[in-house]
Phi, psi and omega in degrees: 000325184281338154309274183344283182288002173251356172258352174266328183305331171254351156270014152291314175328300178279336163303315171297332136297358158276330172321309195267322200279324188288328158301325155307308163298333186274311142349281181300304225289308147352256198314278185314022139282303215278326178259002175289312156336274160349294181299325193281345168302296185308324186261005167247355169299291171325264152040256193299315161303320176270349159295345169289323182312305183303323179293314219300287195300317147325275177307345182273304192306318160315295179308292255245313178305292182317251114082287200295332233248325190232019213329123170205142226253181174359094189219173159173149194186156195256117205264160154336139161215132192272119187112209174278134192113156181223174174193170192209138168215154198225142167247077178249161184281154202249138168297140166303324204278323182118347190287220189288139202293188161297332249176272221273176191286326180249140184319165159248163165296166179266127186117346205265137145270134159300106169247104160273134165212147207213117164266107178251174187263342204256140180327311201233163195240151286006126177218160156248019170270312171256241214204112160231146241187103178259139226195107182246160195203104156296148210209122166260152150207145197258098173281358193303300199321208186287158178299138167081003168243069184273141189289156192213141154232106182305124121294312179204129154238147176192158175256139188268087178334000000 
């Protein structure tokens, strides 16, 4: 009889530690899902951000070709964009006094045009639906040169948080 009960003692033993190990394991399995998740977030964020930039940097190269080919002063206009995604670009004269630029996050010189180009992942641009990514380019352009090549000197270019 004292047999009997010391062989239910010890498969109780081992149920309780399959238990404890399975429970464990399902713990690690949890968290690892929770940060596999975590990563696929974090990584489509990236993503989604650097196609705005890539819209952003696109549409500014668009300004500055319109810009050589034309110079005009206020303005603003939204160029083709291929794929997925908008963009918006604004042209303006920079203040004379030298105080806050037009656009960009830090003064500019006074006389300087101002390009904000602004890239979003969402159909229409400015949105709150997608990811956008802004991009300011402090600017001369030297019309002297040959007729219809006018020259552009970049002074500050930066992306604007």
């Amino acid at each position: 009889m004292s047999n009997v009960r010391a062989e239910r003692a010890g498969g109780f033993a081992a149920l309780i530690a399959i238990v404890a190990i399975g429970a464990a394991a399902l713990i690690i399995a949890y968290n690892a899902s929770l940060l596999g998740l975590g990563e696929l977030e974090s990584g489509y964020t990236s993503q989604q951000g650097s196609e705005a930039f890539s819209l952003a940097e696109g549409c500014m190269d668009e300004a500055l070709r319109r810009l050589r080919i034309a110079p005009t002063l206020a303005s603003t206009f939204s160029p083709p964009v291929l794929g997925g995604g908008s963009c918006s670009v604004t042209i303006a004269q920079a203040q004379i006094s030298g105080g806050s630029p037009v656009s960009c996050a830090t003064p500019v010189a006074g006389g300087s045009i101002v390009v904000t180009a602004t890239g979003c992942t969402a159909a229409s641009c400015p949105s709150t639906s997608g990811y956008s990514k802004k991009i300011c380019a402090e600017l001369t352009i030297n019309t002297t040169t040959p007729p219809g090549i006018n020259a552009i000197t970049i002074s500050k270019w930066e992306e604007i948080p």
